[in-house]
N, C-alpha and C positions, 0 to 999 in steps of 0.2 A: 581330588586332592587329599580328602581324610583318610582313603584309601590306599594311596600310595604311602602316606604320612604314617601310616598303621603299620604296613607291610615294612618301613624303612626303620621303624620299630622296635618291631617284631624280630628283623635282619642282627639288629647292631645287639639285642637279649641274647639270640641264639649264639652269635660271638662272642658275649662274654660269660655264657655260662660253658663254652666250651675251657673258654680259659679256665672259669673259676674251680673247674675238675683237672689241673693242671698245678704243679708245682711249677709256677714264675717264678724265675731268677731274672733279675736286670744286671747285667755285665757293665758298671760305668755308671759312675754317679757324677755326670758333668748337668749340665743346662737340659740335657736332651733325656738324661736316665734318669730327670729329678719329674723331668714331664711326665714318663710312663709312668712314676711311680704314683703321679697323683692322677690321672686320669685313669688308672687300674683300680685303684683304689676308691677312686667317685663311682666305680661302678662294680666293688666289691669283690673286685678279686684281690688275694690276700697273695703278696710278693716278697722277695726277699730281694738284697741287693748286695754284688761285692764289688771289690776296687779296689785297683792294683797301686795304688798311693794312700799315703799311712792317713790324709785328711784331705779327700777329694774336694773340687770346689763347692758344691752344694750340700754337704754334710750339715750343718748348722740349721740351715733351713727346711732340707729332711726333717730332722731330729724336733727340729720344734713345732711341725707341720704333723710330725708322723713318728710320735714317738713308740710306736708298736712296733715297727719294723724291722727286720733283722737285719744289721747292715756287717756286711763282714770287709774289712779293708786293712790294709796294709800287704797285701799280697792276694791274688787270688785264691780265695776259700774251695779248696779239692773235694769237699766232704758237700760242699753246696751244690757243687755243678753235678756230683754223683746224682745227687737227691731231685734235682730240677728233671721237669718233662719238657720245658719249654725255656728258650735262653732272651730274651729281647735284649742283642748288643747295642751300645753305644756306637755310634759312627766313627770314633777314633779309635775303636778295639779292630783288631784285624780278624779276622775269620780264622786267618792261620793260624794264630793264638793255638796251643798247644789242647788246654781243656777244651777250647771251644772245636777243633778240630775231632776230639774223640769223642765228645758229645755228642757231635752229626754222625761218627759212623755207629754210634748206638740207638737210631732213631729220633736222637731230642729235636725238637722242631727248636728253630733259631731263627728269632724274624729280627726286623727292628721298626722305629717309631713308624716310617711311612708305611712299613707292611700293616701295620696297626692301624693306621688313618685311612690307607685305604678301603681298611675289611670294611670300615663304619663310618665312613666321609659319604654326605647325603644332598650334594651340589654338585654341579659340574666344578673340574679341577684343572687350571693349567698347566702344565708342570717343565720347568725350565733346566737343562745342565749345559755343561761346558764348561772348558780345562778354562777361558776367560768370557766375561761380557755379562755371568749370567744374573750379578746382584745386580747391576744396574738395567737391565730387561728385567728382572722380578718387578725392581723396587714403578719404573717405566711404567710398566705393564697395569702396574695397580693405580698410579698415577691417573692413567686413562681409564680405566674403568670407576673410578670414583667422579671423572671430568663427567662421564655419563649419567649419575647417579646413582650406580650401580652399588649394592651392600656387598663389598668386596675383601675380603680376609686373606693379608698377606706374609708369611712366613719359610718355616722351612728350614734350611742350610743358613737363612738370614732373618737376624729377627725375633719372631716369637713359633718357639717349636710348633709343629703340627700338631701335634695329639693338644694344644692349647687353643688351638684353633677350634675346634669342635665342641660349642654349644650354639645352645639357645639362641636367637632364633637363627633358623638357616637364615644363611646369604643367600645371595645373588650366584656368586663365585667364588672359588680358592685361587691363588697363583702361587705355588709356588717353589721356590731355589731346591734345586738336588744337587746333592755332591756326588760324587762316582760310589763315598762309602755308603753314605746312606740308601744307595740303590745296588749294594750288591747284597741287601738283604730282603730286597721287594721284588714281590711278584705277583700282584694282584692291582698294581696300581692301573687305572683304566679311563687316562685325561681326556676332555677332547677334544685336546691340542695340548700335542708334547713338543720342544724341542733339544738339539742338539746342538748348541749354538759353533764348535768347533772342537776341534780336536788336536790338542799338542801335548807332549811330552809334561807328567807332572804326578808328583807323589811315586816316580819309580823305585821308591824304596819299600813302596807296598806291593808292586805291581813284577809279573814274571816280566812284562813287554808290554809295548804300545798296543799291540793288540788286546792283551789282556787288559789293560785299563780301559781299553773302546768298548771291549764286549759288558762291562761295568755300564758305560753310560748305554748302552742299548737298552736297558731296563727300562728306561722312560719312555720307548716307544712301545711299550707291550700294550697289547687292551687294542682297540676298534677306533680309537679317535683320529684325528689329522695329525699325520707327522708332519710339523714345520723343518725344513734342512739348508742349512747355508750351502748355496749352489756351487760356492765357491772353496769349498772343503772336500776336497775326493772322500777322506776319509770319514767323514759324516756322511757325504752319500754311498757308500758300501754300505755302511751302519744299517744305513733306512732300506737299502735297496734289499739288506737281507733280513729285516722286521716288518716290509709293507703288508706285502700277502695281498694284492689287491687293493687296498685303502686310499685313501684319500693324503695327497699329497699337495703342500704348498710352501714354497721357496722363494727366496730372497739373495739377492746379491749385490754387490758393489759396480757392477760393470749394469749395462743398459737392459732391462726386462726384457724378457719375454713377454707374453700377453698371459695375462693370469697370474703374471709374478712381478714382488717386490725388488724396486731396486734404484740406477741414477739413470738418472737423461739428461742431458744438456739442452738448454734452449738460449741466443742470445748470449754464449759464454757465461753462463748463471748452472750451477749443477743443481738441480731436484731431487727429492725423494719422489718414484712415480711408482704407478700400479700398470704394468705393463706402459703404453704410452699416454696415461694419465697421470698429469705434473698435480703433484700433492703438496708440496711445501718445499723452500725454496731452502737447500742446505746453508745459508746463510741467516735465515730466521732460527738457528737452534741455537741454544745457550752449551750445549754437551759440543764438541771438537773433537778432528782427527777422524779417520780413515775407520778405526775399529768404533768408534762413536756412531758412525753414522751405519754400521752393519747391527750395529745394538739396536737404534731407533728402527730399521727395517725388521730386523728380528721381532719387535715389540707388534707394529702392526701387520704382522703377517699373523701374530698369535690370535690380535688383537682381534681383529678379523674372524677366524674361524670361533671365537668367543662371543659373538655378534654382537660388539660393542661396535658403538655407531661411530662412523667416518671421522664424521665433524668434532665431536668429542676428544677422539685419540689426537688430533693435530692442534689443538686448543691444552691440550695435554704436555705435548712435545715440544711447542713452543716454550711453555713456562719451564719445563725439568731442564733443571741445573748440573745434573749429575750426583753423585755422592763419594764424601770425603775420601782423600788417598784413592782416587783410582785420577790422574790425569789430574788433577788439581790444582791451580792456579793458584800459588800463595801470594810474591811478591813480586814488583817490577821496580827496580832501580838502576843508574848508570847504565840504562840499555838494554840490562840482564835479565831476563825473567826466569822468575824461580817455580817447581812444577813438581807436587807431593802424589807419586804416584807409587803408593810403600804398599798396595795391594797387588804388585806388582810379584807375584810369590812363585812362576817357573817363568821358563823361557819365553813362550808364546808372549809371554802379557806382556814381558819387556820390551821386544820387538813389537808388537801395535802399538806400544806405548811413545816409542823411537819415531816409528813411520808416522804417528798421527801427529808429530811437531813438525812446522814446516822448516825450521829452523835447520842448515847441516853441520851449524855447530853447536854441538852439544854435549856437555860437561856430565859424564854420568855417573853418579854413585849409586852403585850397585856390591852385593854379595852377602853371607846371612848360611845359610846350611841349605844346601844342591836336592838336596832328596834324591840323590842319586841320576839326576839329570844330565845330557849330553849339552855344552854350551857350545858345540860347535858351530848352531843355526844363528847362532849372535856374530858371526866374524861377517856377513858382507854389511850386514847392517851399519855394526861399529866402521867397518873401514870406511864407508861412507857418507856417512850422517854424525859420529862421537872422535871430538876434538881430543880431549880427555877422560880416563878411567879413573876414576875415584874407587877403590876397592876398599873393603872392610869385611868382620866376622870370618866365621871360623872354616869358609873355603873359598875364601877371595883367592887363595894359591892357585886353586882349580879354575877360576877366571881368569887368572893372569898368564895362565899356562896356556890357556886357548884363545886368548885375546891379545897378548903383550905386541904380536908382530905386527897388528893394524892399527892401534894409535901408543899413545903415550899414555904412560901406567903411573899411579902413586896408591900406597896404601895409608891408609884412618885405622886410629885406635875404636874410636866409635863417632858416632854422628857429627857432634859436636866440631872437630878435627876435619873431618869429611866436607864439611860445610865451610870449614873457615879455607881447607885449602884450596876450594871452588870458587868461593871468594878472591882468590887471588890469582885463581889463573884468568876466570873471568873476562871479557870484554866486552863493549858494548855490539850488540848483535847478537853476543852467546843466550844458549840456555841452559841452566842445572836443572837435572833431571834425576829425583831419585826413585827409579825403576830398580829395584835390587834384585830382579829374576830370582829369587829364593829365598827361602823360609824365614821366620826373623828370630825363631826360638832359641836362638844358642844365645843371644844379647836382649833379647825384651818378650814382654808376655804376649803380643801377638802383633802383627801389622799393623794395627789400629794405634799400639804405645811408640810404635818405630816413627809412624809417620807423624804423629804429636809431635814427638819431640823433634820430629826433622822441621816441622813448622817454629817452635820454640828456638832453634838453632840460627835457623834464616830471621827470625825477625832478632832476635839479637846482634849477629852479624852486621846486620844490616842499620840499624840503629845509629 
């Protein structure tokens, strides 16, 4: 153990004295570029930072953390990205970015936080994406590894950045959330157990095509470890089928296992979570609901699994998890109606599981927000058969209503508030309001997280 402990060392010196012979620029001073700067810095590489907004969010705390450093903002600094050997972008900078684009064809190396966590992460690592499901399998995932006893450190795309992750003493395990940006700058990550939880339409504003955003999440299956694949995703299985190379594969699905695979079985009219034809827990002991719920809890112990976290632990786990805020959410039940905060609901895909996992088929949906360039045409059998009424709002509800108006009955909301009260009155007892927005919330609030507050603040006033 002092030996490998030496060598692992020895590994993470030689990485950062590669850097420290390297002019560091950090592209993005959000939550994630404020990380790099202080874990670069704990280990003496001397960095500079720029940012294309005149007073980034973590400026302040930079500055009073790190007042040596060069921050150049209000536009991207030309003269900086000249001078830089090495770029560590932020996850919401695009690669196409202009300097960052002629940086790569002049040699500059261009990583980002997880390519940095990988070179020097000294534990086994799980690493989870998908277009939906993947904060609640992260958050799951650790959930159960902590039921174990396990010293388990969970972040990422949720949480507390990666490169925060990494001291003193090691853990047990890492688990954790990747978004498609943050792995289109990794290539050295090596989990062992990745997965891909599904594949839909999302952020096409960054993206040439669906493929081009799959080949994005393919990164997570790089390296020698088990690829986990929802069986019931073609397009996750292409993914894996052209990253296996031989490896080790283990799958989960919604319909009845196979043997060696996660999934339901029926016994007695009662559905299960089974391991092939072993009845594991009974879908009615889980506190989390709906159809994509129960592919999240199969997802969790398939990872769970290859993590060799124990049986009995992970189901002692998944009893108690509740889920987390704005994803399905159970706000209020009055006059019959129940009300349902599902504001993490930000492309297509999520809205539709979010739809399919009420059993209700009428249902009252407020949705719309900014498309990211998405097609909403996979929302029409849905709505024509499950949504009573369209509640539309923000700045491409037109672009919903254009592709949804001929299957139920349409109204548009100035903002929430309005959205809610006219839910309110079409309402009946039986119905459910559902606010699943399939898209972005930035054109009206700072992120999903203030959208769906205040869609809880709307409903209990309403309701009052």
């Amino acid at each position: 153990m002092l030996a490998e402990k030496l060598q692992i060392e020895s590994n993470e010196l030689d990485i950062m004295d590669s850097l420290s012979h390297k002019r560091v620029l950090i592209v993005g001073l959000g939550k994630t570029g404020l990380s790099c700067a202080r874990y670069l810095s704990a280990h003496g590489v001397e960095v500079a930072i720029t940012d294309s907004r005149d007073h980034p969010p973590a400026l302040n705390e930079l500055q009073e953390a790190y007042p040596d450093i060069a921050v150049f903002t209000g536009g991207f600094n030309t003269a900086a990205f000249n001078r830089a050997t090495c770029l560590i972008v932020s996850p919401g900078i695009s690669l196409r970015e202009p300097l960052i684009a002629e940086a790569r064809l002049r040699g500059t190396e261009v990583v980002g936080d997880i390519e940095l966590f990988a070179r020097n992460v000294d534990a086994p690592v799980v690493a989870i994406t998908g277009s939906n499901g993947k904060s609640t399998v992260t958050s799951l995932l650790g959930e159960m590894a902590k039921a174990a006893g396990l010293d388990v450190r969970v972040g990422g795309n949720i949480g507390v950045p990666a490169l925060d992750l990494l001291h003193e003493p090691r853990p047990d395990l890492y688990v954790l959330e990747l978004s498609s940006f943050q792995l289109e700058t990794t290539e050295s990550l090596n989990a062992c157990a990745a997965a891909i939880l599904n594949i839909s339409e999302d952020h096409m504003d960054r993206y040439a095509d669906l493929n081009d955003y799959a080949a994005a999440k393919a990164k997570v299956y790089y390296g020698t470890g088990t690829l986990v694949v929802n069986l019931d995703d073609k397009r996750v299985m292409a993914t894996a089928n052209l990253t296996r190379q031989g490896r080790n594969l283990s799958g989960f699905t919604t319909s009845t296992p196979k043997e060696k695979q996660f999934g339901i079985c029926n016994k007695d009219n009662e559905d299960y979570l089974c391991f092939g034809a072993e009845r594991l827990i009974a879908v009615s002991e889980l506190k989390i609901k709906g159809q994509h719920n129960i592919a999240n809890a199969l997802a969790a112990l398939a990872l769970g699994q290859e993590a060799n976290i124990p049986l009995a632990a992970m189901l002692v786990a998944l009893k108690e998890f509740s889920g987390l805020p704005h994803r399905s959410q159970w706000i209020a039940e009055k006059n019959g109606v129940s009300w349902y905060n599902d504001s993490k609901a930000t492309n297509v895909g999520a809205a539709i599981a979010a739809i399919n996992g009420i059993k209700a088929n009428r249902i009252i949906l407020i949705a719309g927000g900014q498309a990211k360039g998405q097609d909403f045409s996979p929302l029409k059998e849905v709505v024509k058969n499950k949504v009573k009424h369209l509640v539309l709002l923000g700045e491409d509800a037109e672009l919903l209503n254009n592709k949804l108006s001929d299957y139920t009955e349409v109204s548009f909301a100035n903002d929430l508030s309005e959205a809610v009260k006219k839910a309110n009155k079409i309402a009946t007892a039986g119905d459910v309001v559902l606010l699943s927005p399939a898209c972005a919330s930035f054109d009206m609030y700072s992120g999903y997280e203030q959208r769906g507050d205040l869609f809880i603040v709307a409903v209990k006033e309403v309701l009052s």
